[in-house]
TORPA-4810 file (N, C-alpha, C, O; in nm, 3 decimals):
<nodes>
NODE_1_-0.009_1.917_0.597_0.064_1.791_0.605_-0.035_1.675_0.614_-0.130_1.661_0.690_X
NODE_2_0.005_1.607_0.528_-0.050_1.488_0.538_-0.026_1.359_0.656_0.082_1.338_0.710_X
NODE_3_-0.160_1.274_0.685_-0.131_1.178_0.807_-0.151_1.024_0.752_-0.244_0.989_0.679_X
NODE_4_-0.068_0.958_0.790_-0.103_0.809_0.702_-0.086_0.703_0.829_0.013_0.705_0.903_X
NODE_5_-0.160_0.641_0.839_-0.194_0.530_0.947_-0.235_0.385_0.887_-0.344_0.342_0.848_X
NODE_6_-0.075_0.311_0.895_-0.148_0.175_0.861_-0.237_0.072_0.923_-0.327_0.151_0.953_X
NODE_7_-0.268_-0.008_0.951_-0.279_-0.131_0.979_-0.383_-0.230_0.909_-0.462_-0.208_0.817_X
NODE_8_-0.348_-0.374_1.000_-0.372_-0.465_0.972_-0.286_-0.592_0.952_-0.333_-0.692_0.898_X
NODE_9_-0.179_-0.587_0.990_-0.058_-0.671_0.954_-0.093_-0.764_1.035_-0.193_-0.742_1.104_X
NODE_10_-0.031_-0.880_1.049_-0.015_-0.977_1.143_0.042_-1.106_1.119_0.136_-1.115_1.040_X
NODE_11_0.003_-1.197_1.171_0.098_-1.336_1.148_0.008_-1.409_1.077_-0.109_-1.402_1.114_X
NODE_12_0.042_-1.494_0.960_-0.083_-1.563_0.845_0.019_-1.659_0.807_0.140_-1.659_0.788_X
NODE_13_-0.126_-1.786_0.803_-0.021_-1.912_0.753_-0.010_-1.883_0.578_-0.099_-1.812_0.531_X
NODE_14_0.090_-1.934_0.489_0.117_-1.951_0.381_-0.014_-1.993_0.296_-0.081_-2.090_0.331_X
NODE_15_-0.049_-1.913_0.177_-0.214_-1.932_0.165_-0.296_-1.866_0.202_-0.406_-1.903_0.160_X
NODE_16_-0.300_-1.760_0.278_-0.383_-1.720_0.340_-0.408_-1.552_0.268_-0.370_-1.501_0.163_X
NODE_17_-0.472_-1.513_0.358_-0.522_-1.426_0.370_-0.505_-1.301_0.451_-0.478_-1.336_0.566_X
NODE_18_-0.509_-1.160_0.442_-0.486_-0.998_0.504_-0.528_-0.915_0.438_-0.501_-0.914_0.318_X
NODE_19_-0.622_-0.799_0.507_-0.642_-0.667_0.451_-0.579_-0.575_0.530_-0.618_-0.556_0.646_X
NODE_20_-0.436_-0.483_0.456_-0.382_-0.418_0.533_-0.470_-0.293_0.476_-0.501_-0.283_0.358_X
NODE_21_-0.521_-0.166_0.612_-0.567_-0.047_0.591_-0.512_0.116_0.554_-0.606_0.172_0.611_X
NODE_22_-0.464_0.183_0.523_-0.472_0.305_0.553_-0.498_0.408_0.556_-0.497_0.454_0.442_X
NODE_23_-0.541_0.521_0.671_-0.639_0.564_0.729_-0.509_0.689_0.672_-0.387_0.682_0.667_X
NODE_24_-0.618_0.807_0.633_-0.533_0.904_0.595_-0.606_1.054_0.622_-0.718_1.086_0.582_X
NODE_25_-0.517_1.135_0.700_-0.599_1.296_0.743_-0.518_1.386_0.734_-0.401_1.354_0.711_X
NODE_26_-0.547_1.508_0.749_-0.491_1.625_0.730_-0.510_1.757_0.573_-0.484_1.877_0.565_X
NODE_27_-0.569_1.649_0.465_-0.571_1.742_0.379_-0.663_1.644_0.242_-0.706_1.535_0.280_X
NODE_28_-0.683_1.673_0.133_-0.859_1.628_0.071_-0.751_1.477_0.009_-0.653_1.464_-0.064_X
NODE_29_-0.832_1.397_0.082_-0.790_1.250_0.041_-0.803_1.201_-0.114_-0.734_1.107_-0.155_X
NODE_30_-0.887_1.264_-0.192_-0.948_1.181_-0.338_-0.810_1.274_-0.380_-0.719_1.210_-0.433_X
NODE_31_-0.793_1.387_-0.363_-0.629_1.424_-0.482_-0.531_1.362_-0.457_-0.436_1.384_-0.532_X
NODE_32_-0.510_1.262_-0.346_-0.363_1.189_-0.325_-0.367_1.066_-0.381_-0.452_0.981_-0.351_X
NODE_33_-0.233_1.041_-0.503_-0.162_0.972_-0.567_-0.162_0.831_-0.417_-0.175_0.885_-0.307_X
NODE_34_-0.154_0.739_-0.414_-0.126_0.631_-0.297_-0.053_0.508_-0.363_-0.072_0.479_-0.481_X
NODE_35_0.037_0.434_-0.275_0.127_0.347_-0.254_0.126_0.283_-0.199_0.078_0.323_-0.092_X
NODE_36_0.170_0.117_-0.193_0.193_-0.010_-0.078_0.361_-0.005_-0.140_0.402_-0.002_-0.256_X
NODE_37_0.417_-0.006_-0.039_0.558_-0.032_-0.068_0.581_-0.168_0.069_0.506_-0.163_0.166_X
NODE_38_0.682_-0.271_0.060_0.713_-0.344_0.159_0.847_-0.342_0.168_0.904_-0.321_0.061_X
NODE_39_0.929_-0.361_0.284_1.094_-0.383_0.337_1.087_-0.518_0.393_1.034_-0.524_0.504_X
NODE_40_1.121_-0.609_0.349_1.206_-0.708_0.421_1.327_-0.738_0.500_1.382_-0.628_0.502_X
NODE_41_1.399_-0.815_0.565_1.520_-0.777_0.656_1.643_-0.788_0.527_1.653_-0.870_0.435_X
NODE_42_1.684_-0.731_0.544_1.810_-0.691_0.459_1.799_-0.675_0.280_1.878_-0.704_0.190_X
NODE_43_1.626_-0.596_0.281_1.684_-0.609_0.146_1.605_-0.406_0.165_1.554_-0.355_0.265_X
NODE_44_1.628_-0.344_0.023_1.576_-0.248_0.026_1.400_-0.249_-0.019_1.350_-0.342_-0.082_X
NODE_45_1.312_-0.112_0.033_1.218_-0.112_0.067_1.197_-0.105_-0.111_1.268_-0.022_-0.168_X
NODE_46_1.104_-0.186_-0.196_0.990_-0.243_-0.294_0.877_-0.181_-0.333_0.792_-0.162_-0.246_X
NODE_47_0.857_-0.144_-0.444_0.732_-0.136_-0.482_0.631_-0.263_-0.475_0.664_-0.376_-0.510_X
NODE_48_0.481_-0.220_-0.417_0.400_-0.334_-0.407_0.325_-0.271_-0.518_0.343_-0.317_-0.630_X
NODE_49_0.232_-0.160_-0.502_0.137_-0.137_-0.616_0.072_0.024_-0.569_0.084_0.074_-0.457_X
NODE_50_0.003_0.084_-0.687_-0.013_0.198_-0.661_-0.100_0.208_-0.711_-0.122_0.120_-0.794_X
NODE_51_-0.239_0.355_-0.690_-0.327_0.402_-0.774_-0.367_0.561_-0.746_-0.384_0.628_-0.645_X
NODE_52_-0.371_0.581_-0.864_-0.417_0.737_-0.872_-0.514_0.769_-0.818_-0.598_0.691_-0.773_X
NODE_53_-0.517_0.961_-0.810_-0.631_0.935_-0.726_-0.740_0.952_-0.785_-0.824_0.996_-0.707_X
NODE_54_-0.781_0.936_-0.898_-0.902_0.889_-0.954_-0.970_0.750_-0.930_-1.085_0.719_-0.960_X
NODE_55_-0.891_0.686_-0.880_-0.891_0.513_-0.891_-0.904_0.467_-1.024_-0.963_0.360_-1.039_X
NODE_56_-0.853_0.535_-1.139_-0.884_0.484_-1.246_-0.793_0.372_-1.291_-0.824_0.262_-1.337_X
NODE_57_-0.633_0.442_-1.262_-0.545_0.324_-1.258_-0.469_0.284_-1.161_-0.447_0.338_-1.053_X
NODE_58_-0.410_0.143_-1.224_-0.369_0.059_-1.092_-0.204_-0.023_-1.145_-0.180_-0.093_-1.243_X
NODE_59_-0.151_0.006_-1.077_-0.011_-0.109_-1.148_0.030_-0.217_-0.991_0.003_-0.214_-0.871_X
NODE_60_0.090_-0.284_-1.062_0.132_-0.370_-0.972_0.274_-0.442_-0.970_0.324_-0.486_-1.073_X
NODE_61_0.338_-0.451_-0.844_0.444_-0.552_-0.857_0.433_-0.675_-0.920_0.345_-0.754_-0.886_X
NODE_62_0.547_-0.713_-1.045_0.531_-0.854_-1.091_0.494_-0.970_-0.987_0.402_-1.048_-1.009_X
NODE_63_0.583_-0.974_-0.855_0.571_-1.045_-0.760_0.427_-1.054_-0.686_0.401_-1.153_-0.617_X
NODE_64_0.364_-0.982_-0.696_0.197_-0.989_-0.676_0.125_-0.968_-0.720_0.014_-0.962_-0.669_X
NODE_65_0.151_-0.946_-0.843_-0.005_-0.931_-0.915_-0.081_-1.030_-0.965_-0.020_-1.103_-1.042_X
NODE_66_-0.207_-1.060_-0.945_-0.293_-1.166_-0.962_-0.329_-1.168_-0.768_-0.443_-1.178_-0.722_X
NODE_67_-0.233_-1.158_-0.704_-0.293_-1.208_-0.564_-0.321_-1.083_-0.464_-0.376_-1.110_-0.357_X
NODE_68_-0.279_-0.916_-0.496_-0.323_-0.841_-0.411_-0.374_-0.757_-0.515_-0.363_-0.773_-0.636_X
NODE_69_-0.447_-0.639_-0.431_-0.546_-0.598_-0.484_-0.575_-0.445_-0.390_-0.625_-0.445_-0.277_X
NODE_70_-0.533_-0.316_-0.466_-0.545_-0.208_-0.367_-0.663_-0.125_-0.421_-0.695_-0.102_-0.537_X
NODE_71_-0.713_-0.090_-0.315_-0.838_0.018_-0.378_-0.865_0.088_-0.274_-0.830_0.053_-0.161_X
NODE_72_-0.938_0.208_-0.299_-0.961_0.322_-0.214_-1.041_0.396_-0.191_-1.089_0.456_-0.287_X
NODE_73_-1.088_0.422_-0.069_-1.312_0.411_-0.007_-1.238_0.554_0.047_-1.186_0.581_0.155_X
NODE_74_-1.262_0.669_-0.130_-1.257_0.827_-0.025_-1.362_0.902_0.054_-1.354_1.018_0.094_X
NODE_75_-1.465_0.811_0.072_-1.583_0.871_0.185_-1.506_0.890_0.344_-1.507_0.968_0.439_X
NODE_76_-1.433_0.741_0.294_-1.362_0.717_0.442_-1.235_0.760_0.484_-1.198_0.744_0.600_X
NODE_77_-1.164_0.815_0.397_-1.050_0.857_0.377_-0.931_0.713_0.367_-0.814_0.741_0.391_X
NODE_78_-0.959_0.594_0.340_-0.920_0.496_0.363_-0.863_0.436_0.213_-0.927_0.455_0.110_X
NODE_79_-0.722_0.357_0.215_-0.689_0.291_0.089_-0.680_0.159_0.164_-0.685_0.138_0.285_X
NODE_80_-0.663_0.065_0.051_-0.695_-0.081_0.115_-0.577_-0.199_0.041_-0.559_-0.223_-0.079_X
NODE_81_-0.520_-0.247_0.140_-0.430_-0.341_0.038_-0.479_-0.499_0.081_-0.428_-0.558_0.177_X
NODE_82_-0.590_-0.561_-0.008_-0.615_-0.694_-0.001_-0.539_-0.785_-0.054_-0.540_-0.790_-0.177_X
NODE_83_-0.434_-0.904_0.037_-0.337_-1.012_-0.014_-0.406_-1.095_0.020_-0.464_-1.085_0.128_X
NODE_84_-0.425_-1.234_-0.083_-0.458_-1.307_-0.111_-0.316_-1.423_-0.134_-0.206_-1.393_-0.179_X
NODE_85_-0.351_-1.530_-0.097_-0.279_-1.613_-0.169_-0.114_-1.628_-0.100_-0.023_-1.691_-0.152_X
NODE_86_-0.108_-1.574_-0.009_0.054_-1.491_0.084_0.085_-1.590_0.071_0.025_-1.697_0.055_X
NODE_87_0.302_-1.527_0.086_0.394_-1.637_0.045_0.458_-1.622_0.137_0.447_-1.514_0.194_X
NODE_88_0.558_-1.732_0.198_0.678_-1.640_0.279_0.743_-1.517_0.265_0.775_-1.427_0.344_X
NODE_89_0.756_-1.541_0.112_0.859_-1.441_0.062_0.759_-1.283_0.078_0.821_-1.178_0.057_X
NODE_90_0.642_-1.278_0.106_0.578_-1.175_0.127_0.627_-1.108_0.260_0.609_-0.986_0.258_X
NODE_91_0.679_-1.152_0.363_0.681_-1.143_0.451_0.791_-0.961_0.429_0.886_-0.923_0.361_X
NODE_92_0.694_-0.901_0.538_0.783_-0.753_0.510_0.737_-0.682_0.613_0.690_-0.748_0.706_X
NODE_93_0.737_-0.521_0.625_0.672_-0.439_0.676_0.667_-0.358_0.603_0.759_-0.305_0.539_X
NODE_94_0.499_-0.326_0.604_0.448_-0.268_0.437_0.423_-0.125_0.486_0.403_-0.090_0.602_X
NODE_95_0.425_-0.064_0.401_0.446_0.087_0.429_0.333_0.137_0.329_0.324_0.103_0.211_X
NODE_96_0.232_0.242_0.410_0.135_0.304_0.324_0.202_0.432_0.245_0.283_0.487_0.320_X
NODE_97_0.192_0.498_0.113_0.283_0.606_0.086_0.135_0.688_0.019_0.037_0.629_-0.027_X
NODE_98_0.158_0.868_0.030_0.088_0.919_-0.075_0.160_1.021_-0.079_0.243_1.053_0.006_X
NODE_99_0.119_1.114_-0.231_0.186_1.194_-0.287_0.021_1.316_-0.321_-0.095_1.276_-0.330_X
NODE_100_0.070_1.462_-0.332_-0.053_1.499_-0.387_-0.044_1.546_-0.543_0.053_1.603_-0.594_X
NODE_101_-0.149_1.515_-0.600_-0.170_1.540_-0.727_-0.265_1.599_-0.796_-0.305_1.560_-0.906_X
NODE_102_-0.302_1.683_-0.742_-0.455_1.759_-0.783_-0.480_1.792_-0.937_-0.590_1.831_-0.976_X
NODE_103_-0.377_1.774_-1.017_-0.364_1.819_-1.135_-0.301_1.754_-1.261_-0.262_1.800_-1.368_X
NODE_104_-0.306_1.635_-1.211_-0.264_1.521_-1.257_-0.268_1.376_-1.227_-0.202_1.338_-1.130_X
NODE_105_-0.349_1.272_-1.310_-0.384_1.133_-1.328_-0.287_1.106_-1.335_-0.226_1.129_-1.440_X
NODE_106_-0.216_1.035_-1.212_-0.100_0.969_-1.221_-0.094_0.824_-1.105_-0.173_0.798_-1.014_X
NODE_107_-0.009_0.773_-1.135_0.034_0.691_-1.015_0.184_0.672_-0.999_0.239_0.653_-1.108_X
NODE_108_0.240_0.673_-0.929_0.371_0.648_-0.881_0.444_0.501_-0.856_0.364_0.437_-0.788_X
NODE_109_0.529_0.442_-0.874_0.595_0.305_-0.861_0.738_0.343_-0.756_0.774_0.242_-0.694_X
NODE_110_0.810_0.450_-0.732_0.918_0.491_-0.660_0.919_0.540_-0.577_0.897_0.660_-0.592_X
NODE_111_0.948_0.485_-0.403_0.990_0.549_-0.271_1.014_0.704_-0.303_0.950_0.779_-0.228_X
NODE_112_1.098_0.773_-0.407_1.130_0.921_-0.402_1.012_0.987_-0.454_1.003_1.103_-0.416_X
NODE_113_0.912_0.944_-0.536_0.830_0.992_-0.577_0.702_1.026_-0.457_0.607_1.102_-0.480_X
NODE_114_0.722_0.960_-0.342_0.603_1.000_-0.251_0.683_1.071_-0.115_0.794_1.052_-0.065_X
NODE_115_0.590_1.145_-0.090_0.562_1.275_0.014_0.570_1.234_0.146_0.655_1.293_0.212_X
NODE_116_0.508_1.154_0.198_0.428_1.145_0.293_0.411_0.917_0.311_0.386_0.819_0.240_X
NODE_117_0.440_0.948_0.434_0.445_0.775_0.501_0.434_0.764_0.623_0.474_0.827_0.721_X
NODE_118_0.339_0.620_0.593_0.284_0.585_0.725_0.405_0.501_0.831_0.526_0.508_0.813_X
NODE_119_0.351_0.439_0.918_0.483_0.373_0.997_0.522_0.256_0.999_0.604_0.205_1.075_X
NODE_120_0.423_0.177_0.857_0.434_0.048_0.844_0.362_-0.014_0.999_0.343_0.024_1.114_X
NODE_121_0.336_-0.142_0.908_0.251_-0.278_0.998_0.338_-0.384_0.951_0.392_-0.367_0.841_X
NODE_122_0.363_-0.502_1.024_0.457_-0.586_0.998_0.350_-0.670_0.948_0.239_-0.667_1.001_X
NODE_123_0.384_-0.763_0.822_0.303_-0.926_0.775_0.417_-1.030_0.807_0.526_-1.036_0.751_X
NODE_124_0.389_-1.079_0.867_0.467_-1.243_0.824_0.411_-1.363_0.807_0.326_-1.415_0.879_X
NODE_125_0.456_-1.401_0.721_0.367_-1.575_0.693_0.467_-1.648_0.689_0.582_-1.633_0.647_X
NODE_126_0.392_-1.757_0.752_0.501_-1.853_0.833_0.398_-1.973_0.711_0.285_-1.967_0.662_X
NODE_127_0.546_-2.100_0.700_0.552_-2.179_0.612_0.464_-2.250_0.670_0.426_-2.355_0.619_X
</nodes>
């Protein structure tokens, strides 16, 4: 079983800046598929962006792409979601996701498609 540990969330003015982390154990980190998904209050939980575990590819939510940026340090067992540029409307609790894929270059965009989740870190940016 896999272990997923976010953080980094916190309170950021509009403009700004966050590197949310997650710290991942239990089984070989470079074969897991990984995910940023976010939930806001009353809406359902979002794709943010994903990458295989090659790091070769990367997709992204229309709503952020150009301003975040995920990548993944498997010495450390660690994936990284750098936001840039935060909006209100960013405001969520972002959820780390992975899936395993030892046998396939893939990445995932869908909540059903991953295995394994962390417990979320809350962002909010205030106007």
């Amino acid at each position: 079983q896999l272990q997923l540990v976010e953080s980094g969330g916190g309170l950021v003015q509009a403009g700004g800046s966050l590197r949310l982390s997650c710290a991942a154990s239990g089984r070989t980190f470079s074969m897991y598929a990984m995910g940023w998904f976010r939930q806001a209050p009353g809406k359902e939980r979002e794709f943010v962006t994903a990458i295989d575990w090659s790091g070769g590819s990367r997709d992204y939510a229309d709503s952020v792409k150009g301003r975040f940026t995920i990548s993944r340090t498997d010495a450390k067992n660690t994936v990284y979601l750098q936001m840039n540029s935060l909006k209100p409307e960013d405001t969520a609790v972002y959820y780390c996701a992975a899936t395993y894929t030892p046998n396939s270059i893939n990445y995932y965009t869908t909540t059903d498609e991953y295995d394994y989740w962390g417990q979320g870190t809350q962002v909010t940016v205030s106007s």
